[in-house]
N, CA, C and O atoms as a DFTB+ gen file, in Angstrom:
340 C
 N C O
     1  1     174.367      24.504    -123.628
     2  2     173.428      23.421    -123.795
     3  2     172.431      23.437    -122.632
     4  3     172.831      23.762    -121.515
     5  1     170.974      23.057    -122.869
     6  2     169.870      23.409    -122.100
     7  2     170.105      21.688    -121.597
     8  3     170.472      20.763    -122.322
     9  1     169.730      21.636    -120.001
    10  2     169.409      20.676    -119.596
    11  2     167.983      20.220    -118.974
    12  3     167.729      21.189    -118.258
    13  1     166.969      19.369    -118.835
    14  2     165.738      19.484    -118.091
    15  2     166.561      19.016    -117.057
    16  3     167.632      18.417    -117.159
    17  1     165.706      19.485    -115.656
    18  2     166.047      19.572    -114.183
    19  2     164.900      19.277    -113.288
    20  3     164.257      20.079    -112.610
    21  1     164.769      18.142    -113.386
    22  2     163.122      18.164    -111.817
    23  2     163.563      17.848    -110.806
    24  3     164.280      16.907    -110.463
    25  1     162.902      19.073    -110.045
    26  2     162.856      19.380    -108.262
    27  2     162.055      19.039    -108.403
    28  3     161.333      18.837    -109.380
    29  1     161.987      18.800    -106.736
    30  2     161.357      18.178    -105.173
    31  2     160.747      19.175    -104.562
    32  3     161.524      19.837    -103.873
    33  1     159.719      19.512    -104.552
    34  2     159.804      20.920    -103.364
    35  2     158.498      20.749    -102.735
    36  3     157.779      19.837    -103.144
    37  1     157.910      21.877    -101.339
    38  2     156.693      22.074    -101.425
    39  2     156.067      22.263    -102.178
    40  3     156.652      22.504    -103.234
    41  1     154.832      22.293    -102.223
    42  2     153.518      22.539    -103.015
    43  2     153.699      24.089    -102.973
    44  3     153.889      24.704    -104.022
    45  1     153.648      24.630    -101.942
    46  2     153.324      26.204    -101.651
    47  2     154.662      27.089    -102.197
    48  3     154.560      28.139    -102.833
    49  1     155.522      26.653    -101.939
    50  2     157.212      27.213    -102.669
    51  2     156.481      27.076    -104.128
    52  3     155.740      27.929    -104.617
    53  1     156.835      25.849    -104.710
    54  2     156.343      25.977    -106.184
    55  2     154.826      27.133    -106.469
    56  3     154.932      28.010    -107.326
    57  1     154.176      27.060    -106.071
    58  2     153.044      27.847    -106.519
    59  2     153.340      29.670    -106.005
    60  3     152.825      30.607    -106.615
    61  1     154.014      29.794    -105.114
    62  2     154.411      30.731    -104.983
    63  2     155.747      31.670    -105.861
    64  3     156.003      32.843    -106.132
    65  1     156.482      29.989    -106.116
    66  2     157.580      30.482    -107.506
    67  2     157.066      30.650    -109.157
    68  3     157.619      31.251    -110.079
    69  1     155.939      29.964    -109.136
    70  2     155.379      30.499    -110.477
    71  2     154.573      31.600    -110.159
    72  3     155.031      32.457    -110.915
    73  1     153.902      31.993    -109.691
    74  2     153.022      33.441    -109.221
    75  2     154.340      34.804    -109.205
    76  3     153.992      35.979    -109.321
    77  1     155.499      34.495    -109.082
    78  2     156.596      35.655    -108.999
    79  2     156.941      35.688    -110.218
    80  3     156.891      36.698    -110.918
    81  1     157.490      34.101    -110.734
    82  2     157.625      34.297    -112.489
    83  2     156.520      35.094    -113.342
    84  3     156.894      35.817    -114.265
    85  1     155.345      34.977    -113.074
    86  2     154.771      35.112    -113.722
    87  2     154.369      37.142    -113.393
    88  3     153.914      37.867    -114.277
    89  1     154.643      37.544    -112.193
    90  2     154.553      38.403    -112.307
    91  2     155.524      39.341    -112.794
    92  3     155.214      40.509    -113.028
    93  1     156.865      38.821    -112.983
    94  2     158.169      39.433    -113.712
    95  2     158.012      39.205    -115.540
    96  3     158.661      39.746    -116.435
    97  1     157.233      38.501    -115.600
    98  2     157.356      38.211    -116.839
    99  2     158.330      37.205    -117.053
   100  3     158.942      37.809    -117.934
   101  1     158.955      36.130    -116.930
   102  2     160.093      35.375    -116.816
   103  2     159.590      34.080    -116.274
   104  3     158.644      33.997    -115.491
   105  1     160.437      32.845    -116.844
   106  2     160.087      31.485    -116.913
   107  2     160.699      31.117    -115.518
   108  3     161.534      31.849    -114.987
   109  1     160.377      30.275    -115.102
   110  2     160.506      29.925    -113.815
   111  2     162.074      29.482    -113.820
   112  3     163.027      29.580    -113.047
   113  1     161.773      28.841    -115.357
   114  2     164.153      28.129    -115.378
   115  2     164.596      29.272    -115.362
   116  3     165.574      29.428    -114.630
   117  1     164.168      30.304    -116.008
   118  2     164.872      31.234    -116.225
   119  2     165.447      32.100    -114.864
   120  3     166.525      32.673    -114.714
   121  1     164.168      31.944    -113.840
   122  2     164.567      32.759    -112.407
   123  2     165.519      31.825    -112.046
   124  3     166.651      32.264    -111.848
   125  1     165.351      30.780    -111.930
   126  2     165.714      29.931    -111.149
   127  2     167.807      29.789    -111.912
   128  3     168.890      29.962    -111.353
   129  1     167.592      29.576    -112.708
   130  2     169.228      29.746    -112.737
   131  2     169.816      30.913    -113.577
   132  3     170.676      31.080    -114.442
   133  1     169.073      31.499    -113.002
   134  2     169.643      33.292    -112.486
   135  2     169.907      33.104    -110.952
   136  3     171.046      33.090    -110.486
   137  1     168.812      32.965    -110.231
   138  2     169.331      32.854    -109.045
   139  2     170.892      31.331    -108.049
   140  3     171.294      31.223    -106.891
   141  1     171.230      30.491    -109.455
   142  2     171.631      29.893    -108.913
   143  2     173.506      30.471    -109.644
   144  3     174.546      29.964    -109.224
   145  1     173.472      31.303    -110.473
   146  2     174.360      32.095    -111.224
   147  2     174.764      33.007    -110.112
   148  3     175.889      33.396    -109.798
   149  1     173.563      33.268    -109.571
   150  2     174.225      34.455    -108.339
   151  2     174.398      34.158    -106.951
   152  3     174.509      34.978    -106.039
   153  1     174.413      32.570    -106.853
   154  2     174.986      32.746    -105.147
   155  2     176.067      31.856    -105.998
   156  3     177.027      32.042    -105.250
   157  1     176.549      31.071    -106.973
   158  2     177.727      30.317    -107.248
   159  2     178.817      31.045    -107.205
   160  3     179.004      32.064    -107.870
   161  1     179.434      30.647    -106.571
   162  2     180.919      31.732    -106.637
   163  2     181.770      31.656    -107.949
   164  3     182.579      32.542    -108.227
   165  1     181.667      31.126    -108.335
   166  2     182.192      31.069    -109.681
   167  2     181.983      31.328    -110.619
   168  3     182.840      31.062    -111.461
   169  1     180.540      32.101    -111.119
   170  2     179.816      32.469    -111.882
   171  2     179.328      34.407    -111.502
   172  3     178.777      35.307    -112.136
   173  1     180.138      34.192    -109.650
   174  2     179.587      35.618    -109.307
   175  2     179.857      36.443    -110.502
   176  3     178.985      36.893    -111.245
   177  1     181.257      36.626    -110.643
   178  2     181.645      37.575    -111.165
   179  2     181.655      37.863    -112.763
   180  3     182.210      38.662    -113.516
   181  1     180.801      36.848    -112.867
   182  2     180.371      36.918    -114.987
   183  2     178.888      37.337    -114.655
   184  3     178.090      36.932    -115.500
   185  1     178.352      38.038    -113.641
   186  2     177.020      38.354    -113.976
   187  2     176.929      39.659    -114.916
   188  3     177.888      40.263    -115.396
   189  1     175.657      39.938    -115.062
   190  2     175.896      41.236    -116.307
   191  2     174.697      42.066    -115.126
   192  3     174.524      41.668    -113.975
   193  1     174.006      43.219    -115.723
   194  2     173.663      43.844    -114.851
   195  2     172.383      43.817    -115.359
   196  3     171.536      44.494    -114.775
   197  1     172.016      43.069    -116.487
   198  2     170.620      42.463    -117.087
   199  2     170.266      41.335    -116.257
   200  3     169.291      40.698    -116.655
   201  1     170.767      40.979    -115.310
   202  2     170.383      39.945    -114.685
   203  2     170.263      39.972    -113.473
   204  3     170.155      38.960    -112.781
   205  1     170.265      41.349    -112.974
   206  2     169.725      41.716    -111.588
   207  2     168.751      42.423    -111.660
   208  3     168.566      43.081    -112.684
   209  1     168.001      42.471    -110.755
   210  2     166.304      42.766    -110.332
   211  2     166.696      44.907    -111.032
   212  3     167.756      45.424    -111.385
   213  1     165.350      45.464    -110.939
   214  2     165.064      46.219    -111.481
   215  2     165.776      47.699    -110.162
   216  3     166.205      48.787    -110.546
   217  1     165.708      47.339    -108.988
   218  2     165.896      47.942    -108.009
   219  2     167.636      47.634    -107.563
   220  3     168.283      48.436    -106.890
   221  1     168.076      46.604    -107.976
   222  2     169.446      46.476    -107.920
   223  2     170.320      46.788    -109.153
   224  3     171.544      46.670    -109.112
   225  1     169.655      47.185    -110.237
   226  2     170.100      48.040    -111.241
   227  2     170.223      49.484    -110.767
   228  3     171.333      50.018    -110.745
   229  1     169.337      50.010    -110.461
   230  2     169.191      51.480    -110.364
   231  2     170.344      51.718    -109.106
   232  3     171.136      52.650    -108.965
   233  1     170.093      50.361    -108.154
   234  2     171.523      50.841    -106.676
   235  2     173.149      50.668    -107.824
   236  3     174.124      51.316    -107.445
   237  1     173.229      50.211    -108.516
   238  2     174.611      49.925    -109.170
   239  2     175.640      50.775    -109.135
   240  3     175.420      51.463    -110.131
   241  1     176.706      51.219    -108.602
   242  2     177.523      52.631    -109.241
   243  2     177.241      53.168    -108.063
   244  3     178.251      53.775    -107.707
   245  1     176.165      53.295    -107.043
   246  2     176.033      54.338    -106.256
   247  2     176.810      54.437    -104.497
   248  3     176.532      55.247    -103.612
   249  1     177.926      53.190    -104.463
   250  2     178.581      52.966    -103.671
   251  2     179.934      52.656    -104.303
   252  3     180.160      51.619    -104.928
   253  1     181.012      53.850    -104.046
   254  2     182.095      53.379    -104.236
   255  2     183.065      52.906    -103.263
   256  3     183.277      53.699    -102.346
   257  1     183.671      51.871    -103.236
   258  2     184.542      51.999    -102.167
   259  2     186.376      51.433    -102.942
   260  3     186.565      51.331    -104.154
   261  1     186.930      51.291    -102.392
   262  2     188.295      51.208    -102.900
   263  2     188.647      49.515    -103.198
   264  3     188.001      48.671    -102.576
   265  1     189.353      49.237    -103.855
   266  2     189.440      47.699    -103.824
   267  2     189.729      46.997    -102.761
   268  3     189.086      46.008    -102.409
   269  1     190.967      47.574    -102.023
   270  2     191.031      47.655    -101.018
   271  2     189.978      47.483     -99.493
   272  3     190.261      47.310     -98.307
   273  1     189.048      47.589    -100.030
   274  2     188.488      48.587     -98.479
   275  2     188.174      46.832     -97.349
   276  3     187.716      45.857     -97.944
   277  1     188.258      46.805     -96.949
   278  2     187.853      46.036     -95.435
   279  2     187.197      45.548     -94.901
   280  3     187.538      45.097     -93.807
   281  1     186.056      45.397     -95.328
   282  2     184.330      45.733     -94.860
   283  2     184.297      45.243     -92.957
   284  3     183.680      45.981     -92.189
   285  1     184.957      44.081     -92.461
   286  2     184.982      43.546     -91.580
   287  2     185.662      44.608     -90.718
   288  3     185.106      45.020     -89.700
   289  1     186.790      45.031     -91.088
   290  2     187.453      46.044     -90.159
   291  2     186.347      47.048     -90.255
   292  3     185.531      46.855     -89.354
   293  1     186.056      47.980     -90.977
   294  2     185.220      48.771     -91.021
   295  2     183.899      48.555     -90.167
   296  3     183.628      49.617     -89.608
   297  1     183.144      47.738     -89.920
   298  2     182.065      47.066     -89.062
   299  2     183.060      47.315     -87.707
   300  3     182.904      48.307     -86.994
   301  1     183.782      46.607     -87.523
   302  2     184.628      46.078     -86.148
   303  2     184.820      47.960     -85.252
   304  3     184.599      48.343     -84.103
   305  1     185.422      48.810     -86.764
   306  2     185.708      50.025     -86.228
   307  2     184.782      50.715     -85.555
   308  3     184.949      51.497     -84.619
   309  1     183.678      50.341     -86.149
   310  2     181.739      51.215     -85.962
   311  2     181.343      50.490     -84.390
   312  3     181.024      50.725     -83.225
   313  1     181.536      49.819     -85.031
   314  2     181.350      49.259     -83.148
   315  2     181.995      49.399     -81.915
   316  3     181.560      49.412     -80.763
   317  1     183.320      49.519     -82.468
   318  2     184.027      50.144     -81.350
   319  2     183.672      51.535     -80.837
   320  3     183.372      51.879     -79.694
   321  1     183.806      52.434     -82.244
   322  2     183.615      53.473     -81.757
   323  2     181.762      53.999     -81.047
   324  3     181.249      54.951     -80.459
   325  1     181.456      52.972     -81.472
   326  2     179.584      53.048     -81.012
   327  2     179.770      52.644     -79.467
   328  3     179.173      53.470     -78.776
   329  1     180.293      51.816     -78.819
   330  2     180.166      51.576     -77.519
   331  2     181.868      51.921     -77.073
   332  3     182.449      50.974     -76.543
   333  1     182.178      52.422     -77.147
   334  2     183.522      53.066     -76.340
   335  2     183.063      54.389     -75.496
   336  3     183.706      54.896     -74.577
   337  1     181.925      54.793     -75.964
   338  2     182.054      56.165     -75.330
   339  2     181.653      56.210     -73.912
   340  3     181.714      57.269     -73.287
């Protein structure tokens, strides 16, 4: 079910958010809760890959890492080993 939604915002945000819609081809609701689909944590993981930018399609697949993997340890390790020497 579609809801109407009126924001508050600057003048210059808004005119700058329709000038991007309009250069994607795409309605401003439409950016707009896309972008609120993708910082909700709860919605992260039902995104589809039609709903990321044209340049984060093409990166998709091209980093594998293990389910597993660490990212924090991994950072922590790079740094160590960057200033230990």
């Amino acid at each position: 079910m579609k809801t109407k939604l009126t924001l508050t915002m600057d003048e210059t945000v808004i005119e700058q958010a329709k000038a991007y819609a309009k250069e994607q081809g795409r309605s401003l609701s439409a950016i707009f809760e896309n972008y609120v689909k993708a910082v909700s944590r709860s919605e992260r993981d039902k995104l589809t890959t039609e709903e990321f930018s044209p340049i984060v399609k093409r990166l998709t697949g091209s980093l594998n890492l293990p389910k597993n993997f660490d990212y924090k340890n991994a950072v922590s390790e790079a740094i160590n080993e960057k200033y230990s020497q």
